[in-house]
C-alpha positions in Angstrom: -55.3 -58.7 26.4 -53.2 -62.0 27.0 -54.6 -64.4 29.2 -52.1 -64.6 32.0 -53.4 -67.9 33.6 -53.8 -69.6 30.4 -50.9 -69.1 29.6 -49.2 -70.1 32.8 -51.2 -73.5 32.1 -49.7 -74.3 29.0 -46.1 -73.8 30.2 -47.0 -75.6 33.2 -48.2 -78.4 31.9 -45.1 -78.0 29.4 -42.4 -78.1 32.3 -44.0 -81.3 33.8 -45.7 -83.5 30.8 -42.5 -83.1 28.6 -39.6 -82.8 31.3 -38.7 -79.2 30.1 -36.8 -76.4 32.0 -39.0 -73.1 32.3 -37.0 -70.3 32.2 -37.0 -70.2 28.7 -40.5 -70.2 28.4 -40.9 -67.7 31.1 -38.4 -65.2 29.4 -40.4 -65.6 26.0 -43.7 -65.1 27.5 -42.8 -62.4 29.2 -41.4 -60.5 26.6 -45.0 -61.2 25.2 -46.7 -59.9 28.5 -44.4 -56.6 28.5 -45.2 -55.4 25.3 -49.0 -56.4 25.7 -49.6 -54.9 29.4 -50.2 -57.8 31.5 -49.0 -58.7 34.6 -46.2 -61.0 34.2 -45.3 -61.0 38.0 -48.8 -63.5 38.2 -47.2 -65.9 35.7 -43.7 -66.1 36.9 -45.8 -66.8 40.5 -48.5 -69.5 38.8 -45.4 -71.1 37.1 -42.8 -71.6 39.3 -45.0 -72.1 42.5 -47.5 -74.7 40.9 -44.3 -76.6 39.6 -42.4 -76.5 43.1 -45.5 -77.6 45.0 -47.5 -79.9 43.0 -47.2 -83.1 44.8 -48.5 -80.8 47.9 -51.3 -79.7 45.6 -51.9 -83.5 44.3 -52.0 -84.1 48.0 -54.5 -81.9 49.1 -56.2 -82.2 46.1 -57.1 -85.9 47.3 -58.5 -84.7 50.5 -61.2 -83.6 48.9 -62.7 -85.7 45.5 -63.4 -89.1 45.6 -60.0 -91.2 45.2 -61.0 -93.3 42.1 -62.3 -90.5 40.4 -59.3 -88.5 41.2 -57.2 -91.2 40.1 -58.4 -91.8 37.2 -59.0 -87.8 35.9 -56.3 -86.4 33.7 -53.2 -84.7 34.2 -54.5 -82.0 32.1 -57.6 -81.5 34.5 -55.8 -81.7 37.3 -53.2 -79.2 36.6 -56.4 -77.1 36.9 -57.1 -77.9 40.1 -53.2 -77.2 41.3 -53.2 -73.5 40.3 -57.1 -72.6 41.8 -55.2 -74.4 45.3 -52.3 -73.0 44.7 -54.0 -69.3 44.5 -56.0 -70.4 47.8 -53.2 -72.1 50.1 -50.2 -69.8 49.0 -51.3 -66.2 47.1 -52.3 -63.7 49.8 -52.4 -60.8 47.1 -55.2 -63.3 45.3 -58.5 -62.6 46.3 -60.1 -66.3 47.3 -63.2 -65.3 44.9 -61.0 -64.1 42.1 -58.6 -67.1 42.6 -62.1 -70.2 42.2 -64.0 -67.6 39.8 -60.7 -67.4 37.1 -60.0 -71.2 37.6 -63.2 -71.8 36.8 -63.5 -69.8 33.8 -60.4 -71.0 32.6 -61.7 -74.6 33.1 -65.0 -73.9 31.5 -63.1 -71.7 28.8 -60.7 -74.8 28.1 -62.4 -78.4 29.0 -66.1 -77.6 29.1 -69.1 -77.2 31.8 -68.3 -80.7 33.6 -64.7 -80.2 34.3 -65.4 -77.0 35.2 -68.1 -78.1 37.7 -65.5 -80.5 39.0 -62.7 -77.7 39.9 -65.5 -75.2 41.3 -66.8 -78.0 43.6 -63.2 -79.3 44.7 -61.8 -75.6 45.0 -64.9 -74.5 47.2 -64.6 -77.7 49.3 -61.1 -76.5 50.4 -62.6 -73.4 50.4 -65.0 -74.0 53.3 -62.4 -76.7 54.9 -58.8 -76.0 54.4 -57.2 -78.0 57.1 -54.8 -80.7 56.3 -54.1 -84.1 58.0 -50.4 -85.0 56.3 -49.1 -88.5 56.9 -47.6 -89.6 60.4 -44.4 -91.1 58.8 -41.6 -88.4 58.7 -40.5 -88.7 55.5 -43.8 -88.8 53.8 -44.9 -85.9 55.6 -41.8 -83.5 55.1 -42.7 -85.2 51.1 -46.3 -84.0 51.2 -45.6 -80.6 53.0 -43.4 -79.3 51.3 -43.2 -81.4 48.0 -40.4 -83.4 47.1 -39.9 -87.0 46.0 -40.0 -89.2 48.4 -36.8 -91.0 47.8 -35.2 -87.4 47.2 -36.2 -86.7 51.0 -35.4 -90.0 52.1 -31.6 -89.7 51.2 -32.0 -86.1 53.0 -32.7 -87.5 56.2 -29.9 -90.3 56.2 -27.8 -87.3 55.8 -29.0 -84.6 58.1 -31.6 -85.6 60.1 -35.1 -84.7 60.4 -34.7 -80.8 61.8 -32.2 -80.2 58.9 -34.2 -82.0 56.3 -36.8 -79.9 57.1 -34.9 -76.7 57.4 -33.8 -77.2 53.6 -36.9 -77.8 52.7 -38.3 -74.9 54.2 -35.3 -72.7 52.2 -36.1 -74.3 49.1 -39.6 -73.1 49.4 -39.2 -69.6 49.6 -38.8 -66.9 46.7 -35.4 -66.8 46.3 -33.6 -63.6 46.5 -31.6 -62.4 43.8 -27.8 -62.2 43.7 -25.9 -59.3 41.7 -22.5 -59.8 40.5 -20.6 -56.5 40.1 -18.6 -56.7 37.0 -15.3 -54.9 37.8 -14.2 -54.8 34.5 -16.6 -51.4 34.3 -17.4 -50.2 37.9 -17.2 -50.9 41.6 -19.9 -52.4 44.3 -20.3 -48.6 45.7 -20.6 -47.1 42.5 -23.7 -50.0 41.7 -25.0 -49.2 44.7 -25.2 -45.2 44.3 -26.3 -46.1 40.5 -29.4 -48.6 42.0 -30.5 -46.0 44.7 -30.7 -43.2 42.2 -32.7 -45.5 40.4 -34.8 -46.1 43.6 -34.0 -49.6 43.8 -32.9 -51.2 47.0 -29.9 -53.7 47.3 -27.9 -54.3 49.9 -24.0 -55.7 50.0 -23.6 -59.3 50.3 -22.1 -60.9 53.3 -20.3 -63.5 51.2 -18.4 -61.3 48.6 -16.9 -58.0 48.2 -18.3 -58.1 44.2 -21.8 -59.8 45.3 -25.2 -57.3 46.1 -28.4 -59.2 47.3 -32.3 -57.6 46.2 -36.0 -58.3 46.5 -36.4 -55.9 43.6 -36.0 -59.2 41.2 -38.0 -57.6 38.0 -36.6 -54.2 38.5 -33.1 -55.5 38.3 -33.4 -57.8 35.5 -35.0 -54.5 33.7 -32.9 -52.4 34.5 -30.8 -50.8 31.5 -27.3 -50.8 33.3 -27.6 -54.9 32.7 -27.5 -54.2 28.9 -24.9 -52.2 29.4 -22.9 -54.8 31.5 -22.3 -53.1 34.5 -23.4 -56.6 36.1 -24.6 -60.0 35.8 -26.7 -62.5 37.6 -24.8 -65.3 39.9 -25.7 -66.8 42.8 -23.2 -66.1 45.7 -22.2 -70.0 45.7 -21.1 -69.8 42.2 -18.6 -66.9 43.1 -17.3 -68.5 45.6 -16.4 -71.1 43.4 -14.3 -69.3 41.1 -13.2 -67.1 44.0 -11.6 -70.4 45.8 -10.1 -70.9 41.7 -8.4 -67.5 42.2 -7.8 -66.6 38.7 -4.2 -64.8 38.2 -3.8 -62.1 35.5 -2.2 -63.2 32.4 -3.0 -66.8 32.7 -3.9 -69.6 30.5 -7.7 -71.0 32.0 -9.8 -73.6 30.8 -13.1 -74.2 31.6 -14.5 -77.6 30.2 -18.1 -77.5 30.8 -18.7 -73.8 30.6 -22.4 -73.1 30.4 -24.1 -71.1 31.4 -21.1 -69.5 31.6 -21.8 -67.4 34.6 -18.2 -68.8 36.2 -16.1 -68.3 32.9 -17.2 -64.2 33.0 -16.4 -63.9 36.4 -12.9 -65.9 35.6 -12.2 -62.9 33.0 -13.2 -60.3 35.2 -10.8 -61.4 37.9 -8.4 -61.8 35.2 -8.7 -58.5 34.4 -9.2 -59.6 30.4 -5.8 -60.3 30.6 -4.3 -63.5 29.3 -6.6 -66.3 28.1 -9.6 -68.4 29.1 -10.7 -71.1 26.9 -14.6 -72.2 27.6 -16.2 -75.4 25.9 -19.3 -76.1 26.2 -20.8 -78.9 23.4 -24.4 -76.9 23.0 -23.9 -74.4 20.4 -26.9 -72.6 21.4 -25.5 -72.5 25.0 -21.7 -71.5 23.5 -23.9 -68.8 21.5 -25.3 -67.1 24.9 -22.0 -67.2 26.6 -20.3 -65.3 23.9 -23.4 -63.0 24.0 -22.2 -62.7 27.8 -18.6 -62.2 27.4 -20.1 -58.9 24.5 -22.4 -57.8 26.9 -19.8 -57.3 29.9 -17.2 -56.6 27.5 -15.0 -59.7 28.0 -12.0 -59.9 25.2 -10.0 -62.5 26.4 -12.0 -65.3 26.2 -11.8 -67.8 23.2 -15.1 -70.3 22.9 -15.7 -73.4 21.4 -18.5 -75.3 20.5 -17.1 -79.1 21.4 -17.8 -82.1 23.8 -15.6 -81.8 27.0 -14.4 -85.2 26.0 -13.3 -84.9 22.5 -11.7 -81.0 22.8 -8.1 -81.3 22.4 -5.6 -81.7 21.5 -5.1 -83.1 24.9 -1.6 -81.4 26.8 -0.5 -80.0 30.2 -0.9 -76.4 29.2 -3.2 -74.7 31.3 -2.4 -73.2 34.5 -5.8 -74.0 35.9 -8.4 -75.9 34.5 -12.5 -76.1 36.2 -14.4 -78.8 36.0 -18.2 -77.4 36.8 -19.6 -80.8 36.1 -23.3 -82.1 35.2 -24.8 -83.0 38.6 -27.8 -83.8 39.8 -28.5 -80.3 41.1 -29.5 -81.1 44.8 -28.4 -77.3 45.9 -30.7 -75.6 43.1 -34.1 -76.8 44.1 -34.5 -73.4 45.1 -34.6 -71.8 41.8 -35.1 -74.6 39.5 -38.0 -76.6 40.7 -38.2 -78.7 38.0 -35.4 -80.6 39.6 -36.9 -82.0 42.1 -39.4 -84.2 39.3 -36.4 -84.9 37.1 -36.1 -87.7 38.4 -34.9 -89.6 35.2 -31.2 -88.9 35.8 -29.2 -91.3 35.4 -27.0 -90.7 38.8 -24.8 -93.7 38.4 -24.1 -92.6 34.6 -23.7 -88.7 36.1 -21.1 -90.2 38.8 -19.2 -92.4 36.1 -18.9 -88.9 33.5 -18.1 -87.0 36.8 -14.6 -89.3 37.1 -13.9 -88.9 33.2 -14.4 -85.3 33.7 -11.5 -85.4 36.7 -9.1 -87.8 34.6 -9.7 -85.2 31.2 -9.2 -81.9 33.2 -5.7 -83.7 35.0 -4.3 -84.1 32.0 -4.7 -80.8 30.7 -3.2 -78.8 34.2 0.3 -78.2 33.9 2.9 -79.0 36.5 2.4 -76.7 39.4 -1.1 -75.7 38.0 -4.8 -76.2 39.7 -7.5 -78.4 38.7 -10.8 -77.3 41.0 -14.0 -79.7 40.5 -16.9 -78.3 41.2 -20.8 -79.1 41.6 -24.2 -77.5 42.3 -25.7 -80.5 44.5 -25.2 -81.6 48.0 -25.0 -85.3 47.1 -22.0 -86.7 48.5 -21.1 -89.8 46.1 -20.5 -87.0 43.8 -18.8 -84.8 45.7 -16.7 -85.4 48.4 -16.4 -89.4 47.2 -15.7 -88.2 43.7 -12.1 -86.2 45.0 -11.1 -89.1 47.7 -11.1 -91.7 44.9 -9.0 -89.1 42.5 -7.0 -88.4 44.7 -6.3 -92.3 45.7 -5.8 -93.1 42.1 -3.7 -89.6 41.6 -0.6 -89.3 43.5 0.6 -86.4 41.7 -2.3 -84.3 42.7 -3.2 -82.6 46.3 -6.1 -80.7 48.4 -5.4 -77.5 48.5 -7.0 -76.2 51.8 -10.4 -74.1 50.3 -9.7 -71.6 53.9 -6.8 -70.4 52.3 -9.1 -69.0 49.8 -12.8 -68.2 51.6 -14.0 -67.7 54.3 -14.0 -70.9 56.5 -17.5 -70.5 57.1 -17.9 -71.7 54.0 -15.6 -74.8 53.9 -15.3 -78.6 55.5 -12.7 -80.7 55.8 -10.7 -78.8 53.1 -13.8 -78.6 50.9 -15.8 -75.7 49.8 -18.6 -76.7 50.6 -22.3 -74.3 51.6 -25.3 -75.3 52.5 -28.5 -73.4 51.9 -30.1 -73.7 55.2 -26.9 -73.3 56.7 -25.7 -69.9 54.7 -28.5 -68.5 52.8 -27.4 -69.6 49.5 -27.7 -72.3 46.9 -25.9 -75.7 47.7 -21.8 -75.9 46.1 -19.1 -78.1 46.6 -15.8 -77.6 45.4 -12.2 -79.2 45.4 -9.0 -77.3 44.6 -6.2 -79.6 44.2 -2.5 -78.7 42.7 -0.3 -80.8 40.2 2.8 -81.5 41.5 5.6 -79.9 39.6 
């Protein structure tokens, strides 16, 4: 039998000692988990929850030990002490005797009687006395509450306040639904709706796209065998939207520069109806190798793929009658599924701005006369949105906004932009600029 908890330690202490994504491990593990028995709903819920709320849980964790002791124990110790709280605070399905009892044993199992001790007597001291006094200062507190980096929610309330700060903050804290992306290469949303309620799983049709289905049945999905089969794939509604404002023609020439994970170039074949051609580059060969995977699975033929930097990809002409730019960003409007973000705090924004603006000058020079160029993001920071088009478009006379309400639903726009807002639409954060080459 696989110990589930020990086993969401080591990937936790993975994601946030080494700076590594965890979906990955996830997936591996619980393929492991599967084949073995064990619940791997508990470790997709340890792993993801401990990693989006540690600085809550090194908050409250400080309430009760003694601060230089605290200060000076281990990461590896305290990680400890961040899933027993987590368990307590957040897991009403978690018993608060089985919660203390497994981190203990797990502590004693791992580090020994002392460290053990430690946890048992910090866990049952929250235990007894679980209120919380969080810091008078706004920022700090929305920080503490609901764990982000302080600087993170700083910029957040320059640019919407303290109720909005804290209504994103709030969405980025619940489990996220899942979005379904009807592949209408092979069926139709009613038919995928019939096929899931036969199968006695509950979606329900998406306000923001007629190919989009929304479900709380996350695992039941995922396992289902018509996703093998590539009746569907996985895409958050603000992704579509994305390549629904691009509006893909049949029998076109596309390219899509920084392609992975490739969720935007399938849906760019689908609506091509695997007519014409769509050329993705993406310079991961690993990441190139799962697109292509992708475009088997959902039966895509008129995609070509390449394994190349963005930068160096050529040769270099005016061919393409639209060209996307889904450029690295740092990922503001995903905090919601990858939590991880939120402690990445090593990005380089400057650098990400500067390659953001190569990015625009590359994909210009590759849309034809007459042809689209759409730049897109998943964050909500504006130096790299909406400042990114106004100086391309200063510096690029040949080039103009195309209106994104001519495309989607204004609802989802500003000021020509496509632009949504989690705790504005129920969706991750997107921005995205069309703009048209002058012929």
């Amino acid at each position: 039998m696989i110990d589930v908890r020990l086993e969401a330690y080591k990937i936790i202490h993975k994601v946030l000692a080494k700076n590594v994504f965890s979906d990955k491990l996830l997936a591996r593990m619980a393929k492991r988990l599967k084949a073995a028995d064990s619940d791997a709903n508990l470790l997709y819920m340890l792993v993801k929850g401990v990693i989006k709320m540690h600085h809550n849980l090194d908050y409250i964790a400080r309430q009760y030990t003694e601060p230089k002791r605290f200060n000076n124990t281990p990461q590896k110790f305290k990680l400890l002490l961040y899933m027993g709280l987590y368990q307590l605070k957040y897991c009403d399905n978690i018993p608060d005797h089985a919660a203390i009892n497994e981190t203990v044993a797990l502590a004693k199992k791992m580090f020994g009687n002392n460290i053990a001790n430690f946890i048992n007597a910090t866990l049952r001291s929250y235990q007894r006395n679980p209120e919380i006094t969080y810091p008078e200062d706004m920022g700090e507190n929305l920080a503490c509450r609901y764990s982000f980096d302080n600087h993170i929610i700083t910029d957040w309330l320059d640019y919407w306040g303290e109720e909005n700060t804290e209504k994103l903050c709030e969405y980025y804290n619940k489990v996220p639904r899942l979005n379904v992306r009807v592949n209408t290469l092979a069926t139709d949303r009613k038919r995928l709706i019939d096929y899931f309620e036969r199968r006695g799983i509950l979606v329900e049709e998406s306000t923001v796209s007629e190919n989009m289905l929304v479900t709380d049945m996350v695992q039941e999905v995922l396992n289902d065998v018509a996703f093998q089969e590539g009746y569907f794939s996985i895409q958050d509604a603000s992704a579509a939207l994305v390549v629904e404002l691009m509006q893909p023609k049949m029998n076109e020439s596309i390219l899509d520069l920084f392609a992975a994970p490739g969720g935007k170039a399938t849906y760019i074949s689908e609506l091509m109806c695997n007519s014409g051609e769509l050329i993705a580059v993406d310079k991961f060969p690993n990441k190139v190798k799962k697109i292509k995977q992708s475009m088997e699975r959902l039966k895509i033929n008129n995609s070509n793929l390449h394994s190349s930097d963005a930068f160096t990809y050529g040769p270099v002409a005016p061919a393409f009658d639209r060209v996307l730019l889904d450029v690295p960003c740092s990922g503001w409007g995903v905090f919601q599924k990858k939590a991880e973000l939120r402690w990445q705090l090593n990005q380089d924004v400057p650098k990400l701005i500067k390659l953001q603006e190569n990015a625009l000058k590359l994909g210009a020079s590759f849309t034809k006369p007459g042809g689209f160029l759409i730049y897109s993001t998943c964050t909500l920071n504006k130096k790299e949105n909406e400042t990114q088009i106004e100086k391309f478009l200063a510096r690029n006379k040949s080039f103009k906004l195309i209106p994104a309400s001519k495309y989607i639903d204004k609802d989802f726009t500003e000021n020509g932009y496509l632009k949504t807002l989690p705790f504005v639409h129920n969706m991750d954060g997107a921005f995205a600029a069309k703009m048209q080459k002058a012929e």
